[in-house]
Backbone bond lengths (Angstrom), bond angles and torsions (degrees), N, CA, C in turn:
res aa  C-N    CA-C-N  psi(-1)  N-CA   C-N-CA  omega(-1)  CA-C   N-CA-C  phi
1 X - - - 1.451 - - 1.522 110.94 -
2 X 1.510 110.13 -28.01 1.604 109.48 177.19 1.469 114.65 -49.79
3 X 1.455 97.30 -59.54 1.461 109.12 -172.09 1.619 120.17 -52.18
4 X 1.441 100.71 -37.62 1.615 98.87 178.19 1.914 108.42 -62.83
5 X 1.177 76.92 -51.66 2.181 79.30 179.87 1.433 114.55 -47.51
6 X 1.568 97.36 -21.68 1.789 83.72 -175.81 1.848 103.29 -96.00
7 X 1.263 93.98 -21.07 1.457 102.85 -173.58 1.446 94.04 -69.49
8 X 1.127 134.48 -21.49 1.788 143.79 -173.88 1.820 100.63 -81.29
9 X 1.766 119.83 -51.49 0.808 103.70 -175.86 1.368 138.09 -73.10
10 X 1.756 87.77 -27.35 1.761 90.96 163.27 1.531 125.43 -94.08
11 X 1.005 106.97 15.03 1.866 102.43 149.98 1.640 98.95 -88.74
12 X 1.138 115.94 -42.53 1.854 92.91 179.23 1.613 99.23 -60.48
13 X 1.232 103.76 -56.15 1.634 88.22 -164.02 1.705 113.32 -50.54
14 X 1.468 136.59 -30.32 1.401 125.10 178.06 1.511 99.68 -71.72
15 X 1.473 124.99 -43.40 1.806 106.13 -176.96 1.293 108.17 -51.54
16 X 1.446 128.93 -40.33 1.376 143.26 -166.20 1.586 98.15 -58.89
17 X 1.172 103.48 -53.21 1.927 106.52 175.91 1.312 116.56 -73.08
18 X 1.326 105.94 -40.31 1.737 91.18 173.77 1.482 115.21 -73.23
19 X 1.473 133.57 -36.52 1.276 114.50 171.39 1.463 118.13 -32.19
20 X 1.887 91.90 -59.75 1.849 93.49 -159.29 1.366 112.47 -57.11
21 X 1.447 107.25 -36.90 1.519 111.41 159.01 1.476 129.24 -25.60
22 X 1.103 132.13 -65.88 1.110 163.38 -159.80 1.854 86.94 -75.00
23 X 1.325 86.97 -78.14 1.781 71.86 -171.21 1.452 136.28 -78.72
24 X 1.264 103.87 17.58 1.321 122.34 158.41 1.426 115.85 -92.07
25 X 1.333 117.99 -36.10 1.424 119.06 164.41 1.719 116.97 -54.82
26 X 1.630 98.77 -57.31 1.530 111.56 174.27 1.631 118.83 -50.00
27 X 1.552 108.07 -26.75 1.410 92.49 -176.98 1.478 110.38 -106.31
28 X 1.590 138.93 -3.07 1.000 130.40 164.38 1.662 117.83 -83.35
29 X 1.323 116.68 -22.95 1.438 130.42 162.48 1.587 119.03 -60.70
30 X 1.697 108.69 -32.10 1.338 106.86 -169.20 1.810 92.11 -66.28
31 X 1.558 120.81 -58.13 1.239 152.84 -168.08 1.752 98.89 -42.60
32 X 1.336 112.46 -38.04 1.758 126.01 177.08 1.752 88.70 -67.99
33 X 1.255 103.14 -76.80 1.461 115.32 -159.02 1.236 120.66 -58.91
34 X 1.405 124.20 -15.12 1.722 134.92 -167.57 1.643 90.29 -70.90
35 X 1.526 138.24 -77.34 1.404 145.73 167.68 1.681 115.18 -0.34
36 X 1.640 97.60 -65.33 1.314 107.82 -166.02 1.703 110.40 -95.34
37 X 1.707 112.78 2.42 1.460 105.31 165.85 1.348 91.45 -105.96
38 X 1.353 154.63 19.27 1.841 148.76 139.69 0.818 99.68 -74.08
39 X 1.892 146.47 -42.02 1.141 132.67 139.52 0.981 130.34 21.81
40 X 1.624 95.76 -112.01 1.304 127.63 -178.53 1.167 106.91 -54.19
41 X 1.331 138.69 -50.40 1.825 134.09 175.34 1.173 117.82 -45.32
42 X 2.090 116.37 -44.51 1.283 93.31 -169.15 1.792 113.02 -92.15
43 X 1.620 110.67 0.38 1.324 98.29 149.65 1.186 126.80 -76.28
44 X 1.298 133.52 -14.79 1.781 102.71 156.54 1.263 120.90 -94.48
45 X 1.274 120.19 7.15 1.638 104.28 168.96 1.840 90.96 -72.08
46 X 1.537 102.13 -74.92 1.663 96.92 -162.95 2.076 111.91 -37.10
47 X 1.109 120.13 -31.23 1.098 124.67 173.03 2.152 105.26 -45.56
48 X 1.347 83.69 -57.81 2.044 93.01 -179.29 1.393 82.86 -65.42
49 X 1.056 173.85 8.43 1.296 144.37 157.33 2.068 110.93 -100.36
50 X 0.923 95.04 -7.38 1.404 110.84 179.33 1.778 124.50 102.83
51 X 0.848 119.20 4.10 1.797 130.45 164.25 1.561 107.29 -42.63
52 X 1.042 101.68 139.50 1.596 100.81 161.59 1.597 106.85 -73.01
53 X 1.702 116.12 170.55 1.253 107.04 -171.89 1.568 108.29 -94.91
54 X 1.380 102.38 -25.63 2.301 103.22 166.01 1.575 94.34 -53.53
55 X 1.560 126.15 -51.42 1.473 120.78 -156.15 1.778 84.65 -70.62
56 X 1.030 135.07 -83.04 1.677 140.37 -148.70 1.603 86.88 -49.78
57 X 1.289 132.05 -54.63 1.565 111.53 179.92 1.381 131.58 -50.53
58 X 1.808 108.80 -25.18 1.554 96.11 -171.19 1.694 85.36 -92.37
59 X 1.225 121.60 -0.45 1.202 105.05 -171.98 1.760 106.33 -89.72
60 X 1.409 116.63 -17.98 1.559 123.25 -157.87 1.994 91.63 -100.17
61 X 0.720 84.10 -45.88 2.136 98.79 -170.31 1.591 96.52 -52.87
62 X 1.213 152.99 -34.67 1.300 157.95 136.50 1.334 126.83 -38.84
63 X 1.491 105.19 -65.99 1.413 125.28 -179.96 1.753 94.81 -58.94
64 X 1.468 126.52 -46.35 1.956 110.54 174.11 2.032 106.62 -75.70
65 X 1.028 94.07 -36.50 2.069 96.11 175.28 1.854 92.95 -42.10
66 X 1.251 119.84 -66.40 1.179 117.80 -157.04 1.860 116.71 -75.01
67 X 1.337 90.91 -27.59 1.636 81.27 145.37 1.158 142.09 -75.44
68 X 1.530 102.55 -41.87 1.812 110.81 169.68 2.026 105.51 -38.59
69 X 1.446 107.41 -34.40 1.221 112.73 -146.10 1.700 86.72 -70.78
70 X 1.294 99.44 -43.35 1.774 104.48 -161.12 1.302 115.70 -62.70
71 X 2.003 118.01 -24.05 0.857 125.77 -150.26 1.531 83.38 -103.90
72 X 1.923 140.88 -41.36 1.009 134.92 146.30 1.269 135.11 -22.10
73 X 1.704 116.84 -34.50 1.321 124.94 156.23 0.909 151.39 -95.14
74 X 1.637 112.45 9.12 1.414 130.61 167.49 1.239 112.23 -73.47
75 X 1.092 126.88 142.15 1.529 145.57 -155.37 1.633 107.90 -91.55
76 X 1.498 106.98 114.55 1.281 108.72 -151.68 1.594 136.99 45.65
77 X 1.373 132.45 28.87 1.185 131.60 169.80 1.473 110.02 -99.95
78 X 1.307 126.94 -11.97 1.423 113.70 157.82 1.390 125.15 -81.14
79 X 1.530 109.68 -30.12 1.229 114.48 -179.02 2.011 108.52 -59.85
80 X 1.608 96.25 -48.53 1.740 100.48 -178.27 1.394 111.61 -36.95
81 X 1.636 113.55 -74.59 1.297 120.13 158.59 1.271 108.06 -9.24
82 X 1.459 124.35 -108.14 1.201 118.19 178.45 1.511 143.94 -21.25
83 X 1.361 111.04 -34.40 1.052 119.27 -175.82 2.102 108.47 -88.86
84 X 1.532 111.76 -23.15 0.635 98.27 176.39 2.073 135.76 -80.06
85 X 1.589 73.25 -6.05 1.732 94.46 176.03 1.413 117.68 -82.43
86 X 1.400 92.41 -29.35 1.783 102.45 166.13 1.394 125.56 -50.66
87 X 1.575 86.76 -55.33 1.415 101.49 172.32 1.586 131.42 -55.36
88 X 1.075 106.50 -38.63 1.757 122.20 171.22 1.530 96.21 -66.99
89 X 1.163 117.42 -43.75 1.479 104.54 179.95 1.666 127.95 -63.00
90 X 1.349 106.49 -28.94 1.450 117.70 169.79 1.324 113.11 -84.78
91 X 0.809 146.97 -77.76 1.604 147.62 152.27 1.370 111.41 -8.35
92 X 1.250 113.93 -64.54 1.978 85.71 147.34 1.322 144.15 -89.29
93 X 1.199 122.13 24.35 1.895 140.98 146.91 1.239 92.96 -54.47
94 X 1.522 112.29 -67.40 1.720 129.66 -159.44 1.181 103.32 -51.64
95 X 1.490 124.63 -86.39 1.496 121.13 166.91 0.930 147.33 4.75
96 X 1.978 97.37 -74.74 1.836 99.16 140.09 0.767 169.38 -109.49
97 X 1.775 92.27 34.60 1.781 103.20 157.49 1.381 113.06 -98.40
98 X 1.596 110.60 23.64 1.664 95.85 170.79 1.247 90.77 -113.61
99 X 1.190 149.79 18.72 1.346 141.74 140.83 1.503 114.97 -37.50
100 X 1.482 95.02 -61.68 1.954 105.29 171.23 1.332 116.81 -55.39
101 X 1.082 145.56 -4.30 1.445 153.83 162.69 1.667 118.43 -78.30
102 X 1.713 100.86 -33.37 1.384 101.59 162.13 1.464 126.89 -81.96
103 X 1.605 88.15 -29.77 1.763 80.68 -162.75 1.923 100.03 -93.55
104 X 1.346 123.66 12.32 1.519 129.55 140.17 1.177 104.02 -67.40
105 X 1.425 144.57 -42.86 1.419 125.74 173.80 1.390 119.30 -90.23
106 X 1.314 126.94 -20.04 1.362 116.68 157.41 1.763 110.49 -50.07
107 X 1.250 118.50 -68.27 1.224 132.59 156.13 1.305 125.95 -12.18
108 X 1.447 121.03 -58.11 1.319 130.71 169.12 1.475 130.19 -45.67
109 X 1.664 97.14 -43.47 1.331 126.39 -153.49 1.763 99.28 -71.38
C-alpha cells in the first residue's frame, strides 16, 4: 500500500509540474504573441478603411514598434512583467519540492 501512495504522490507531483509548466510557457508566449496579434489587427482595420495590406503593414509594424517603445520605457513595467514570470517559476519549484516532504512521510510511515 506504501508504494501505491507514493506512486499517487508523484503523479500529483508531475500534474503539479506540468501545470506550472504550462503556465509559465502560456504566459511568456502570450507576452511574444500580444505585439504580433496588434499586428495583425491593425492590418485589418486599415485594410476596412481601404489600404492595401503591404501599405497597412508598413504602416501598422511601426505604429506597434512605437508602442513596444513606450511600454519599454516605462519605469519599471518591464521589469514587473518579468519578475512576475519569475515568480510563477519559483512557486512552482516550491510546490514541487514539497511533494518530497510527503513522500519521506509516506515513506516513513
Amino acid at each position: 500500500m506504501k508504494k501505491i501512495n507514493i506512486a499517487l504522490v508523484r503523479l500529483l507531483q508531475f500534474v503539479v509540474f506540468v501545470l506550472f509548466t504550462f503556465m509559465v510557457i502560456a504566459y511568456f508566449g502570450a507576452m511574444v504573441l500580444l505585439p504580433l496579434d496588434i499586428i495583425a489587427l491593425l492590418i485589418k482595420l486599415l485594410t476596412t478603411f481601404g489600404l492595401h495590406g503591404f501599405i497597412a503593414a508598413l504602416i501598422a509594424i511601426p505604429m506597434v514598434g512605437y508602442l513596444c517603445l513606450l511600454v519599454y520605457k516605462t519605469p519599471g513595467l518591464c521589469q514587473m512583467v518579468v519578475d512576475t514570470g519569475v515568480e510563477m517559476v519559483t512557486t512552482g519549484k516550491t510546490r514541487v519540492e514539497s511533494f518530497n516532504d510527503i513522500v519521506k512521510t509516506v515513506d516513513a510511515a
